[in-house]
C-alpha positions as CSV (number, residue, x, y, z in Angstrom):
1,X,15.0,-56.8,37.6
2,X,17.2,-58.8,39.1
3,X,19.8,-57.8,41.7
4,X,19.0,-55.4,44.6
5,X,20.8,-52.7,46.3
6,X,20.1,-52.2,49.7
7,X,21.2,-49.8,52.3
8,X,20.7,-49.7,56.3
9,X,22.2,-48.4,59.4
10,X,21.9,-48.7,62.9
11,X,23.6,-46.6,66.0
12,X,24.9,-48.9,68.4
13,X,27.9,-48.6,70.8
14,X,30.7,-51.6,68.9
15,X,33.8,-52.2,70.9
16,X,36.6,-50.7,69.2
17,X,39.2,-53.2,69.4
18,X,36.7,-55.5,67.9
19,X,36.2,-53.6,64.9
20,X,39.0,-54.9,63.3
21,X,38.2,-58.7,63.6
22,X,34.7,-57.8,62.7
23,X,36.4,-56.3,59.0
24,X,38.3,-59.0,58.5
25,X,35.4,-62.0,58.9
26,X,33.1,-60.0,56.7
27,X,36.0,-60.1,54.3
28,X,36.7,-64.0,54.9
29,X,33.2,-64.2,54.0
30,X,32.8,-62.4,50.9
31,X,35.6,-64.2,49.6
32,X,34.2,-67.6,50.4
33,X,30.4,-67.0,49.5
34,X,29.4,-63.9,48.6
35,X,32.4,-62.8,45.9
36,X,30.3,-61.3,43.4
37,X,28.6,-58.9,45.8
38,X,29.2,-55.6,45.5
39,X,28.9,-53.0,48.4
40,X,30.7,-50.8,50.8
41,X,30.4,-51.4,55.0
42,X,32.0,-48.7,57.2
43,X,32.4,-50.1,60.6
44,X,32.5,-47.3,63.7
45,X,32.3,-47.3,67.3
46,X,28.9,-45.4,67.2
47,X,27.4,-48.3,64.7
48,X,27.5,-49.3,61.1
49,X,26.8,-48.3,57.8
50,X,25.6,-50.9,54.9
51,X,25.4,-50.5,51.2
52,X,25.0,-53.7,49.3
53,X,24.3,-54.5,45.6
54,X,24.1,-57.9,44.4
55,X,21.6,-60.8,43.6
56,X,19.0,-61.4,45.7
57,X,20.5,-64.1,47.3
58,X,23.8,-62.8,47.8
59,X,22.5,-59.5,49.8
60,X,20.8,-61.4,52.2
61,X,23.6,-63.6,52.8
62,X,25.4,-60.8,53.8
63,X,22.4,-59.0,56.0
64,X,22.5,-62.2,57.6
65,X,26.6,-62.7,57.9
66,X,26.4,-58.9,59.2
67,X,23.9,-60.2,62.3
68,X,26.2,-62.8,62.5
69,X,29.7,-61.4,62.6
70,X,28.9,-58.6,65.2
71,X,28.1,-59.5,68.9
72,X,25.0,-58.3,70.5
73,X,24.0,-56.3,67.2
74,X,20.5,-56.0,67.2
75,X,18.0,-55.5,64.2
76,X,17.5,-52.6,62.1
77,X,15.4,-51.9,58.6
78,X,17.7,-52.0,55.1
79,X,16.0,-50.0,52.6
80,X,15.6,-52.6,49.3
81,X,15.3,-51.2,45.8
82,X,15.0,-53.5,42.9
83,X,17.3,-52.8,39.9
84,X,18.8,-54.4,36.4
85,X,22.4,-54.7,37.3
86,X,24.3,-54.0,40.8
87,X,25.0,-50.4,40.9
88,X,28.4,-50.3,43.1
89,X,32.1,-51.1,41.5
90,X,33.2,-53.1,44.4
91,X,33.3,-54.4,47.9
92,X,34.7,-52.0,50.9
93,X,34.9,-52.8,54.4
94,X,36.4,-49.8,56.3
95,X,37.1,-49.2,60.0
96,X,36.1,-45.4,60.6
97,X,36.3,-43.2,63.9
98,X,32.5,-42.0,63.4
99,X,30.2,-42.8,60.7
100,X,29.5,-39.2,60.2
101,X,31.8,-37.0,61.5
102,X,30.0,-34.4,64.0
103,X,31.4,-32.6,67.2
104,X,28.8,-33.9,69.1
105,X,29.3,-36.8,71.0
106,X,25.8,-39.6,71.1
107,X,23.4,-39.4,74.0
108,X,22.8,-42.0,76.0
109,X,19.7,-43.1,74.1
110,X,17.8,-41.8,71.6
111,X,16.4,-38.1,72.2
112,X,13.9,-38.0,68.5
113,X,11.4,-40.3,68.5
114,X,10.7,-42.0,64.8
115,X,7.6,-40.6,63.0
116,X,6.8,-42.8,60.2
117,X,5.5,-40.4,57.0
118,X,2.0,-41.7,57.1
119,X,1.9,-39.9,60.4
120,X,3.1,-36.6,59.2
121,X,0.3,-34.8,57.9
122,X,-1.6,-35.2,60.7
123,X,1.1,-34.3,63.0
124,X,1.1,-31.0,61.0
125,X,-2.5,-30.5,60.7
126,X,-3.4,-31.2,63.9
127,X,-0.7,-29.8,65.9
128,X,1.2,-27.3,64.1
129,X,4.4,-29.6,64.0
130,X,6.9,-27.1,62.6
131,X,9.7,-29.0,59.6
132,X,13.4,-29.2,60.4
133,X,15.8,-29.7,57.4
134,X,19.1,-30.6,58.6
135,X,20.2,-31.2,54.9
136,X,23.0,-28.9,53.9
137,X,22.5,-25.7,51.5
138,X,22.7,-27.2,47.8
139,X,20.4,-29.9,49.1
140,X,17.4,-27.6,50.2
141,X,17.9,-25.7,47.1
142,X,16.6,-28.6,45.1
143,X,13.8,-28.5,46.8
144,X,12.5,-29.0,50.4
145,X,8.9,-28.8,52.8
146,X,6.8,-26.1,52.6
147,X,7.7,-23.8,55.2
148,X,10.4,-26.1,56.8
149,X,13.3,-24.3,58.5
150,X,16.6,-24.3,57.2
151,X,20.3,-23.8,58.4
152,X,21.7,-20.9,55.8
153,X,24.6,-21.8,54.2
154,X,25.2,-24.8,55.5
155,X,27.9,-26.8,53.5
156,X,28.8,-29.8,55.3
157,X,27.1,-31.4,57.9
158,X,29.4,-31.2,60.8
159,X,28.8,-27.4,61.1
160,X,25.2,-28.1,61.8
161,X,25.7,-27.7,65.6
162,X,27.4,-24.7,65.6
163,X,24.3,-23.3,63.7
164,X,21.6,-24.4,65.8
165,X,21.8,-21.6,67.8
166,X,20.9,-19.5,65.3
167,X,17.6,-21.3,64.6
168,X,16.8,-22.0,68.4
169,X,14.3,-19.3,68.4
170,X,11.8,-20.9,65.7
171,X,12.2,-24.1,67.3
172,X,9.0,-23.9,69.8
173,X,9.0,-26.3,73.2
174,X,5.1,-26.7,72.5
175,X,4.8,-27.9,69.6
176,X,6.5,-30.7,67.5
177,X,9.9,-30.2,66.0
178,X,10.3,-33.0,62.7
179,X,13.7,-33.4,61.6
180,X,14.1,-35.2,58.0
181,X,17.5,-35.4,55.5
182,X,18.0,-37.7,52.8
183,X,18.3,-40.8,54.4
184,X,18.0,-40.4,58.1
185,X,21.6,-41.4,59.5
186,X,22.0,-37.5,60.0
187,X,18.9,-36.5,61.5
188,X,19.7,-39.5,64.3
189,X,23.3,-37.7,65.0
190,X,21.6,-34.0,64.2
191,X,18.9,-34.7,67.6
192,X,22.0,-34.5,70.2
193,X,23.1,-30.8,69.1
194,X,19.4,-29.8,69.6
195,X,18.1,-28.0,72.5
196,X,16.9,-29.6,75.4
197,X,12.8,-29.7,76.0
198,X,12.3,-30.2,72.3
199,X,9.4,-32.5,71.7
200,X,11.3,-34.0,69.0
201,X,10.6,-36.5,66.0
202,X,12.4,-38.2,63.1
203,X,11.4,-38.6,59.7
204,X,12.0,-42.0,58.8
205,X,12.8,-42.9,54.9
């Protein structure tokens, strides 16, 4: 297998007048090094979101062009998968008001802390963490935790926090709440619609 696609995001505060400059040297860069990489970078004021799908050597060109290009950005985990030919049509780099849109604005930091999945049974075992899955409705009915609580009828992710109020009540303050989606970009914008005195976690992966 030779190319990889690899995916990654990170929520960090990006000046907004610098997001245009940023678009255009990743593009410069492309064009000069990377051409036959395939991928799709959405550029916000919240942070950035990375799909990539190339050779080897090409992806972590642009990983490293990416570190480059933005000021101050500091490190976060791509997810790597191994694959026979790159799996996106072409290369996107797009300026967007929020990376997911949500009515709720980020906290100051982060309110979930990361729970890697190694550590999940035993968080459930030994302290009756209860399962948050802030997926929306046709992706819980292909399958989801045992037990986990779900948001009924939820169709698109932005009306998740006008729907946590009606889960509130299973959400106990004395025990640990885990939130998990598909890839975890949601669960870190779900945490600031959640209540306050939540011992909260995030699924990572």
């Amino acid at each position: 297998l030779s190319y990889v696609d690899a995916s990654g995001y990170i929520f960090h505060r990006l000046s907004p007048s610098s997001l245009a400059a940023y678009r255009i040297s990743i593009l410069q860069k492309h064009t000069e090094l990377f051409s036959t990489l395939k991928g799709t970078i959405l550029l916000a004021p919240e942070g950035l979101n990375v799909r990539l799908s190339g050779s080897d050597a090409d992806v972590a060109g642009m990983k490293q062009c990416i570190a480059d290009v933005i000021d101050g950005l500091p490190s976060f985990v791509y997810k790597d998968t191994r694959t026979s030919q790159a799996n996106l049509p072409r290369f996107l780099v797009k300026v967007k008001k929020h990376l997911i849109a949500f009515p709720v604005p980020m906290g100051k930091g982060p309110v979930a802390k990361s729970l890697k999945a190694s550590e999940l049974k035993r968080l459930v075992e030994e302290e009756g963490a209860v399962l948050l899955d802030t997926r929306n409705d046709y992706e819980v009915k292909l399958g989801k935790f045992r037990n986990a609580i779900t948001f009924s009828g939820l169709s698109k992710f932005q009306d998740l926090s006008s729907q946590v109020r009606e889960v509130s009540d299973q959400l106990p303050a004395n025990k640990p709440v885990v939130m998990y989606c598909t890839g975890g970009i949601r669960c870190e914008k779900a945490q600031y619609a959640m209540p306050s005195g939540l011992d909260l976690y995030q699924l990572e992966g």
